[in-house]
N, CA, C and O of each residue as an XYZ file, in Angstrom:
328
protein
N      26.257    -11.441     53.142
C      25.158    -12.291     53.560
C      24.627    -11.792     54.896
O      25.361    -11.493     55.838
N      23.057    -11.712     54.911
C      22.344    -11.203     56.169
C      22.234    -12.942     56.987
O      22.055    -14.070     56.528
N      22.458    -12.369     58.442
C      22.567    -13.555     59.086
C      21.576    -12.563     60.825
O      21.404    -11.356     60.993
N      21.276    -13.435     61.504
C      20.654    -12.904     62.389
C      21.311    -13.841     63.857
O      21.644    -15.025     63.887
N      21.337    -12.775     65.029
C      22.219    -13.286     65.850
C      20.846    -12.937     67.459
O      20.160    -11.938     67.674
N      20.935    -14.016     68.106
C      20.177    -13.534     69.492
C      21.191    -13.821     70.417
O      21.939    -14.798     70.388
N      21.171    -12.856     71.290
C      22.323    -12.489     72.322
C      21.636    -12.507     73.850
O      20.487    -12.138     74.093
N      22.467    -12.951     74.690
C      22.245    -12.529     76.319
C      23.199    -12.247     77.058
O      24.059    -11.716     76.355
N      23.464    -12.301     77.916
C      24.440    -11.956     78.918
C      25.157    -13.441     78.806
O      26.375    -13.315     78.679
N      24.849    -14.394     78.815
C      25.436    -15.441     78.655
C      26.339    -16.050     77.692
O      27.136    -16.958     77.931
N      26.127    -15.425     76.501
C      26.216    -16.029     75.135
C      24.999    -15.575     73.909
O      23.993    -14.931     74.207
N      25.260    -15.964     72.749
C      24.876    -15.825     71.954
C      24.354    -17.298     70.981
O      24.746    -18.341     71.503
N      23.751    -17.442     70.008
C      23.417    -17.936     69.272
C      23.076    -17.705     67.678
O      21.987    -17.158     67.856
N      23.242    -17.731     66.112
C      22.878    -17.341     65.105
C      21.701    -18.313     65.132
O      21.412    -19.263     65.861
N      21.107    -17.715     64.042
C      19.324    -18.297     63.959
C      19.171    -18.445     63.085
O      19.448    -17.637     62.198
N      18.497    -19.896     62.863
C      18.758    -20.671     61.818
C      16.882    -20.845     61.389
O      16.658    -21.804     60.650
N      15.997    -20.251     61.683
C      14.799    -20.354     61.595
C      13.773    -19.161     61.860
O      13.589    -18.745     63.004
N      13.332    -18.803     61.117
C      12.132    -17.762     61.242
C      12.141    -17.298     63.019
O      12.548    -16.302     63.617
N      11.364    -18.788     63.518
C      10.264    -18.421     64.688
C      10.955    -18.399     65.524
O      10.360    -18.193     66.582
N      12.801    -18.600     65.705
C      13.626    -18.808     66.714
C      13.648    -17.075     67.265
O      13.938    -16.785     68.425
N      13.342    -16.189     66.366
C      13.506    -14.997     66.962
C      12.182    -14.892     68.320
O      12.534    -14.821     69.498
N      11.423    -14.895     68.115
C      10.356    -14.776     68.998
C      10.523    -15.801     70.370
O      10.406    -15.575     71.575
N      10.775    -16.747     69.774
C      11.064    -17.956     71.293
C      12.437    -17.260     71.866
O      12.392    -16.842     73.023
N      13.649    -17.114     71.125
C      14.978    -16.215     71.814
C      14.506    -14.800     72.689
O      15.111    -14.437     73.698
N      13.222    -14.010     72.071
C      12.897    -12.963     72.604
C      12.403    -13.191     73.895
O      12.746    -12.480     74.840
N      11.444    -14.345     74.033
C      10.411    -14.875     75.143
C      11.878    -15.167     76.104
O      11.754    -14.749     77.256
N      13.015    -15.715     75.845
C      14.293    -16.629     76.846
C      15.046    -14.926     77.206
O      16.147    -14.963     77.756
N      14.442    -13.503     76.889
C      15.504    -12.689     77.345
C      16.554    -12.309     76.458
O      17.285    -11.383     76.808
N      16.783    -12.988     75.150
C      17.810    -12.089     74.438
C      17.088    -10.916     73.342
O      16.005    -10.395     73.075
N      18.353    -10.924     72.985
C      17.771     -9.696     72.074
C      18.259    -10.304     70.637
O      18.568    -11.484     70.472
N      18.270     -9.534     69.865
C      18.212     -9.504     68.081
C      18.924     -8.705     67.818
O      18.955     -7.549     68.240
N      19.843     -9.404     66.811
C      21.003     -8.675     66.120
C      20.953     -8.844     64.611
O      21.436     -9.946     64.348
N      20.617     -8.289     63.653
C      21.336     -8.344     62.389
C      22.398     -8.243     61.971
O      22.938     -7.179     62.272
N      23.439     -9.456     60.893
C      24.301     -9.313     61.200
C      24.677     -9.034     59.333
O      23.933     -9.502     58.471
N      25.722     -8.348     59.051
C      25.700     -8.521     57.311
C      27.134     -7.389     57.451
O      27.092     -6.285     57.995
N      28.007     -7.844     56.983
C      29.175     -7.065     56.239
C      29.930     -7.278     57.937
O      30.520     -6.232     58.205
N      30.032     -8.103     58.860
C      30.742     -7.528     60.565
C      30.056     -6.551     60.993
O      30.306     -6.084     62.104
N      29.205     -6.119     60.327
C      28.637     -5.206     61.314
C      27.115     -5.784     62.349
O      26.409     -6.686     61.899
N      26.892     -5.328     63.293
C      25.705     -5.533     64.182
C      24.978     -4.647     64.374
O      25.333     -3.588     64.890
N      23.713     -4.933     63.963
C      22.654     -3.717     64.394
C      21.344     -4.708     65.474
O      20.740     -5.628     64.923
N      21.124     -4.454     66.605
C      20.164     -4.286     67.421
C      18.747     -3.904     66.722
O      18.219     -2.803     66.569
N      18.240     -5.453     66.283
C      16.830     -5.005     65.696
C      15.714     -5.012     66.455
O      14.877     -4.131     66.259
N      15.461     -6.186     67.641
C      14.698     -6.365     68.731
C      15.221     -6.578     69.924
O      16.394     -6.913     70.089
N      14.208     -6.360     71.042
C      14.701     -6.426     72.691
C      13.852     -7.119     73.401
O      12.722     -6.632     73.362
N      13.948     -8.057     74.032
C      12.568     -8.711     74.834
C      11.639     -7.708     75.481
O      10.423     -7.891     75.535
N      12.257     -6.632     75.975
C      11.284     -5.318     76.496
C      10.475     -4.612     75.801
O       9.315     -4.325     76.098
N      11.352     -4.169     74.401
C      10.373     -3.327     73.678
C      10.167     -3.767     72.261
O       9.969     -2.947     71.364
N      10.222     -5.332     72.014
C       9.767     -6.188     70.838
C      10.459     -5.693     69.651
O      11.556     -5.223     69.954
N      10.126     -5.624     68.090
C      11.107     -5.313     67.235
C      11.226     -3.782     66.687
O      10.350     -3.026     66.269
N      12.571     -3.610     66.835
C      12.721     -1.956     66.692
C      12.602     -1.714     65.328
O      12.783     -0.549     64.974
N      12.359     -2.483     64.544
C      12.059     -2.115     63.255
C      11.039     -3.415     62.578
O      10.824     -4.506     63.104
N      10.485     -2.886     61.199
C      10.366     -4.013     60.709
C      10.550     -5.278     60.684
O      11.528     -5.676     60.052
N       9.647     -6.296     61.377
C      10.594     -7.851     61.553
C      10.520     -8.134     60.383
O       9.623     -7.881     59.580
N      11.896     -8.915     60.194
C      12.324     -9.324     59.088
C      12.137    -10.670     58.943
O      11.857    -11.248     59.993
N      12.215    -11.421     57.848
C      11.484    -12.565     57.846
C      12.630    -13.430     56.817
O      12.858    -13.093     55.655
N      13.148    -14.364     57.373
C      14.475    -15.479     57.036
C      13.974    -15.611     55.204
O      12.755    -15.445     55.205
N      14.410    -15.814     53.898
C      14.054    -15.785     52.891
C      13.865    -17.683     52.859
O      14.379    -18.624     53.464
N      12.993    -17.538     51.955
C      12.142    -19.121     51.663
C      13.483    -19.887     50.579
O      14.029    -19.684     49.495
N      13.524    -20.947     51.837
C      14.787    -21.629     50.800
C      14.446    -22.412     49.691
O      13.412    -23.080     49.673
N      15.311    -22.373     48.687
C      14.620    -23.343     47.387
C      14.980    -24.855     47.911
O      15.695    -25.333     48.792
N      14.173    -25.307     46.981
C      14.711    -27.186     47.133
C      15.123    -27.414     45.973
O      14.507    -27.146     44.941
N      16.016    -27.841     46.040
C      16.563    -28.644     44.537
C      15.817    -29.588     43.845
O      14.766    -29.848     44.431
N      15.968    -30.132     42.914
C      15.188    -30.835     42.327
C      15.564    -32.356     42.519
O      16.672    -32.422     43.052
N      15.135    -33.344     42.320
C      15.299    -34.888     42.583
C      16.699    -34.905     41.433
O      16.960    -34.181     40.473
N      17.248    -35.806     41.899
C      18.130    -36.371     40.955
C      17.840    -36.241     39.179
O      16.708    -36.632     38.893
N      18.477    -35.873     38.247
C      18.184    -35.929     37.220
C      18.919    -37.339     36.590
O      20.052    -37.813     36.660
N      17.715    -37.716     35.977
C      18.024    -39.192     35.286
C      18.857    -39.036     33.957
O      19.053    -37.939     33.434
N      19.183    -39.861     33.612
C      20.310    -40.049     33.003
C      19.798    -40.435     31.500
O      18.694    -40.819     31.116
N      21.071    -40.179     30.762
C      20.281    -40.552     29.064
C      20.455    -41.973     29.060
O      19.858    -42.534     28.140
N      21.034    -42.631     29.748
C      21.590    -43.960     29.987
C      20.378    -44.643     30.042
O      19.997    -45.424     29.170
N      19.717    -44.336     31.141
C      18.397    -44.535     31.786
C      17.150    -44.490     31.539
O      16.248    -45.160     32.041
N      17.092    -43.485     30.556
C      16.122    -43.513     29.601
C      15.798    -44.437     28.543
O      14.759    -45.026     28.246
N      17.400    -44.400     27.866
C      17.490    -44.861     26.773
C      17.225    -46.692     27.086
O      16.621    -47.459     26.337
N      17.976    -47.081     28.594
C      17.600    -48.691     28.738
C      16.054    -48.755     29.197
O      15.600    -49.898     29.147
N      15.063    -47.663     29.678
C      13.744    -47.875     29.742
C      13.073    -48.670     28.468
O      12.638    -49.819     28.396
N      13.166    -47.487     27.365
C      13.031    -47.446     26.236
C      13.424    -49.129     25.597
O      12.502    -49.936     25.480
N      14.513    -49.424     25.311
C      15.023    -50.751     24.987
C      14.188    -52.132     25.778
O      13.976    -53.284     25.400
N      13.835    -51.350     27.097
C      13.141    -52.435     28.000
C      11.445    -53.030     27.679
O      10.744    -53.966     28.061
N      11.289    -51.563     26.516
C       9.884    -51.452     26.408
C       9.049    -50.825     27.643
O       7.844    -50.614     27.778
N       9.885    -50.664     28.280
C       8.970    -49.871     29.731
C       8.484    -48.055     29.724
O       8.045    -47.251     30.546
N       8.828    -48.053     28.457
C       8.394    -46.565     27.838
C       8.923    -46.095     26.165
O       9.934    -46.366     25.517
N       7.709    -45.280     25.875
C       7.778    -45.563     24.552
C       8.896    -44.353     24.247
O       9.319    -44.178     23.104
């Protein structure tokens, strides 16, 4: 799993949002990709992103609760659907 890390002299943080890279860049850290323990240095607040910025993947949403045959079936009985 690719995970992305912004670092300073202080500490670090993983990034949990697209635009956190750019606001972490503006506070002085830098950009780390992180995937298998390894770290690669993708951006620097000095010289912006050393490669391709990469862009967090679009999370799915699950779907609402799925109703039940139970539920249907007492609609149905209720007359509240045919």
């Amino acid at each position: 799993m690719i995970s992305y890390i912004a670092k300073w002299e202080d500490g670090s943080v993983y990034l949990a949002r697209d635009e956190q890279m750019e606001q972490y860049l503006d506070k002085g850290a830098s950009i780390y990709r992180a995937e298998d323990e390894v770290e690669t240095l993708i951006a620097t607040p000095e010289q912006g992103f050393l490669v391709d910025r990469p862009t967090f993947p679009t999370a799915e949403s699950s779907q609402g609760p799925v109703e039940s045959e139970y539920a249907i079936a007492g609609r149905i009985l209720l007359g509240l659907e045919d």
